[in-house]
C-alpha positions, 0 to 999 in steps of 0.5 A, a space after each residue: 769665450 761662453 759670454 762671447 758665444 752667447 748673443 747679446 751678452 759681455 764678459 766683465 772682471 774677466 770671468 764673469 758674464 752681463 747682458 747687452 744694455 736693455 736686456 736681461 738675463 731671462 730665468 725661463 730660458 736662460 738667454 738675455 731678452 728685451 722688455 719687448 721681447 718678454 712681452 711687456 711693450 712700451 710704456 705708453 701702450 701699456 698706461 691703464 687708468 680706470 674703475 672696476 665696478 665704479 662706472 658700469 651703468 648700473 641701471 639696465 642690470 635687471 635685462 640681464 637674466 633676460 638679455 646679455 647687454 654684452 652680447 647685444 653690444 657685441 652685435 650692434 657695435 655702432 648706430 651706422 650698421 643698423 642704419 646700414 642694414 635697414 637701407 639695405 632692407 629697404 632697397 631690397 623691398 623697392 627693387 622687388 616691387 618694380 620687378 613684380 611690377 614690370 615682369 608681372 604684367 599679365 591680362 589673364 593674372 596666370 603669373 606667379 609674379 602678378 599673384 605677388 603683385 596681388 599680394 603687395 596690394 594686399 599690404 597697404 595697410 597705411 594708405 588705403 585711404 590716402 589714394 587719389 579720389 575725384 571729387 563727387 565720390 565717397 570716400 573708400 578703401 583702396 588697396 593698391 599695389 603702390 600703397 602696399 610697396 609704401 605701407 610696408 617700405 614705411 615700415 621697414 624705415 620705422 622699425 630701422 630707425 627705432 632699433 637705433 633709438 633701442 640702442 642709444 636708449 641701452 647705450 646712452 641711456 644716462 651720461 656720467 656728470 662730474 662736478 667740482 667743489 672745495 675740499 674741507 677737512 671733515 670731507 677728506 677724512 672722511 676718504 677710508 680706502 685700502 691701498 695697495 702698491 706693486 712695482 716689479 723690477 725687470 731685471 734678473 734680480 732677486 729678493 735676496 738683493 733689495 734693501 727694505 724700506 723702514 721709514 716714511 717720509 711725509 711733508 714737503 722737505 725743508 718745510 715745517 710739516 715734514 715727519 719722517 716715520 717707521 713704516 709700519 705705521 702706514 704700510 705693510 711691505 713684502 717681496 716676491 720673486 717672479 720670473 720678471 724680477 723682484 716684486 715689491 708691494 705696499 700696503 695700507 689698510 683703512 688710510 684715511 687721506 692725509 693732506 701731505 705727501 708721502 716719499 717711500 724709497 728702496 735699492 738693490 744692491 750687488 751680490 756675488 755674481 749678480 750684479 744690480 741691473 734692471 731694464 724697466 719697472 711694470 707696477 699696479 696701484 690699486 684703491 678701493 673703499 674700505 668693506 667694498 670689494 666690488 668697486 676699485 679704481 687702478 693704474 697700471 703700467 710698465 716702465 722702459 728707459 727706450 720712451 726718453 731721449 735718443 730711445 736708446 736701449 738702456 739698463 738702470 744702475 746707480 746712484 741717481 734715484 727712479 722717482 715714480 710719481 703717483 697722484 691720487 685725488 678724491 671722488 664721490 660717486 653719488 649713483 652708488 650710494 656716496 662711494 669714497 674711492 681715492 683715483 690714482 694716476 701715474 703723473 711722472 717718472 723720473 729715470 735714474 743713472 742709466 746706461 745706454 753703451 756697453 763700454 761705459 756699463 761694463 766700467 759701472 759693472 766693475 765700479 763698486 760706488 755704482 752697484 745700486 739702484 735706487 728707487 723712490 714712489 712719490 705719493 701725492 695727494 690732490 685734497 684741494 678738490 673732491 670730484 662728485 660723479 653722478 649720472 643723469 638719464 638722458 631719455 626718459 619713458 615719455 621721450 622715448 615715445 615721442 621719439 618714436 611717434 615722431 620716427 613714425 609720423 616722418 616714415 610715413 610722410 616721406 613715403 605719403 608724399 613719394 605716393 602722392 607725387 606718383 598718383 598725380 603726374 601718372 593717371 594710370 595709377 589711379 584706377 589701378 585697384 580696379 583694373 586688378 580687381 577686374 583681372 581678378 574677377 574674370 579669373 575667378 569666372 574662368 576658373 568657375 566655367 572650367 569647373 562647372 564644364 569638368 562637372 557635366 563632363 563628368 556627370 553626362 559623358 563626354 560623348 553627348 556634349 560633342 556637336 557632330 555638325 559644324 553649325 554649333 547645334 547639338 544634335 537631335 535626341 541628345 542629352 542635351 536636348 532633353 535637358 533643353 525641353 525639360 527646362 522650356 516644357 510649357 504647361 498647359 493652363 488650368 480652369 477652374 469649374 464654377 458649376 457641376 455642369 460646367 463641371 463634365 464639360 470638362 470630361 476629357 474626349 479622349 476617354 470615349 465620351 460624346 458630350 453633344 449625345 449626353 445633352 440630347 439625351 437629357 432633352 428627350 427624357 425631360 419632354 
């Protein structure tokens, strides 16, 4: 009655109680789950091949006190954003200057939008010599509005495209190269890697239920080369319990690659009321170079009976043995000083007896012969070839700035032809520096008038520079007046005496004296 309260859960051998074909009985919260439920996914999903410290690219390590590469990465995942962001800048900019272009005209330049035009012409820093010139005329800088919108649009376009040159250099800066060659044996032994092998067994087992491996077997069967020996020679074996199940794990410490196949096999067997059952295999096969910790290649995954045939739910148990077929294959990584690593790979998993009914499980629950599960690891070695990974720099300093030469020269052409075109078809633009310079002029002599007005206003009063009559004359007697006469007074010319008698001729009359009696007297006194 508790086993048919309980969901996904039979009774067996009439007291006790077992889970549903793909589950089991969870420890964490005493009720029966799915390999999916617990978190571990499908086999497929889960399959991990790859290196740890073998293939980062080595060569940009010394930006990293300066620059996270991980945090640019992060900000620039692909080329097409940074295009993206520079076209957007790049339209912005345009679609600003035909607004100050057309919202800006102003005859007396009193517009903020006119100053910003003003201001873009200021900018052309690249085409002030490329403009239209008649002939017969020295050639001059000429700061337009439209040079500027190009000098500045060209710039942004170059500064865009070199950031995606910036990120292909950190991001492909160098490919990785793997080359082929025949194996020989000094080359294979020369492979000392530390080997370790863990597969847990989902299930509600234990370790108390696993029979330890004591033998190795190497070779092919039948062949002349098949040895079978202890398997401390090789491995060393222990099992920990965990809350999916039993954990086995192998090691090997300094292996040196052998040209032959290695078959370890275990099996769990029935206990009192813990029958041998389990639902999937989740395992993790680790190398790494003898002395280095830094460098390891892996293969990870988890195992469920739902990827083959009908995709039923199923739970393993019996005496089919689960092969799991491991490859390992030799690789050379020249970019880090001839590194040795042996790379695993899960090629194949072969299932054992499985049950995919409650009927036929609850009949192999109450069987003796079928309270097993055996599992074998197959280890296979590829020693026919040895793979050498080295990296090659695809762009170089020199490429680097030819590219960027390259991105410059076509940033400018695109908006020198785009200026070019312009200034042909539409004649007002040729003289347009001028017409601004003009406005500008005459705005700078408005404002020196209006100064020089506020300085003799302030300087006279405003009361003596108001005409007081329609005719636009200033009054007699004013100020301005005698400004006018002090500025126009004529002075009288001057005579130089050539004698001294000339000399009193120029005795001025007004001071009382009668030149004409002076000289009758002087006639008189002489006779």
């Amino acid at each position: 009655m508790a086993c048919a309260a309980a969901a996904r859960m039979f009774a067996y051998n009439a007291t006790l109680c077992a889970c549903d074909p793909g589950y089991y009985l969870s420890s964490a919260n005493s009720s029966c789950v799915s390999l999916a439920a617990a978190g571990s996914g499908t086999t497929f999903a889960d399959w991990q091949v790859g290196s740890v410290g073998a293939s980062r690219n080595q060569s940009l390590y010394f930006l990293a006190p300066v620059l996270s590469l991980d945090a640019v990465r992060r900000l620039t995942q692909s080329q097409a954003v940074l295009l993206f962001t520079a076209l957007v800048t790049l339209l912005s900019w345009l679609a600003f200057c035909a607004a100050a272009r057309f919202a800006g005209r102003d005859p007396t330049g009193n517009k903020k939008l006119f100053r910003a035009r003003f201001w873009i012409s200021r900018l052309d820093c690249i085409f002030d010599n490329q403009h239209w010139a008649d002939d017969q005329q020295v050639l001059r800088k000429r700061k337009t509005e439209l040079g500027g919108m190009c000098s500045v649009a060209a710039l942004i376009l170059f500064t865009g495209l070199v950031t995606v040159l910036l990120y292909q250099a950190i991001k492909k800066r160098n490919i990785e190269v793997h080359r082929v060659k025949p194996a020989n044996a000094p080359d294979l032994l020369s492979f000392v890697n530390d080997i370790e092998f863990h597969i847990t067994t989902i299930s509600s087992m234990s370790c108390s239920q696993v029979t330890a491996p004591s033998t190795i077997a190497m070779g092919t069967p039948g062949f002349m080369d098949f040895r079978v020996l202890p398997l401390p020679t090789l491995f060393t074996y222990t099992c920990q319990n965990t809350s999916q199940g039993p954990s086995i794990s192998l090691k090997c410490s300094g292996c040196r690659m052998p040209p032959r196949d290695h078959y370890v096999s275990w099996q769990f067997v029935d206990i009192p009321r813990q029958p041998a059952a389990a639902v999937g295999f989740q395992f993790n096969l680790t190398t790494k170079q003898t002395g280095d910790e830094q460098h390891v290649n892996f293969v990870s995954g988890t195992i469920n009976s739902d990827n083959y045939g009908d995709k039923k739910l199923k739970t393993f148990r019996g005496t089919d043995s689960n092969v799991l077929k491991i490859q390992l294959f030799p690789q050379i990584y020249n970019k880090l000083h001839n590194l040795k690593l042996l790379q695993p790979l899960l090629q194949d998993f072969t299932p054992g007896s499985t049950f995919s009914d409650v009927t036929s499980f609850n009949a192999s629950l109450q069987n003796p012969a079928d309270g097993v599960i055996n599992t074998t690891l197959y280890i296979s070695y590829l020693s026919d070839y040895i793979v050498e990974i080295s990296n090659e720099s695809v762009l170089g300093p020199v490429s680097i700035l030819a590219s960027i030469g390259g991105l410059y020269a076509f940033s400018v052409a695109i908006f020198l032809c785009f200026m070019a075109q312009c200034e042909t078809r539409i004649k007002k633009l040729r003289n347009e520096d001028t017409r601004m310079l003009k406005i500008l002029s005459k705005r700078r002599a408005q404002q020196n008038w209006d100064k020089l007005r506020k300085f003799v206003m302030y300087t006279y009063g405003p009361s003596n520079l108001d005409p007081t009559d329609r005719s636009g004359k200033w009054p007699e007697g004013s100020v301005m007046d005698s400004l006018h006469g002090s500025f126009h007074k004529k002075r009288k010319p001057t005579r130089r005496a050539a004698s001294n008698v000339n000399r009193a001729k120029r005795v001025p009359t007004e001071m009382g004296i009668d030149i004409e009696r002076v000289g009758e007297l002087q006639q008189s006194s002489s006779s």
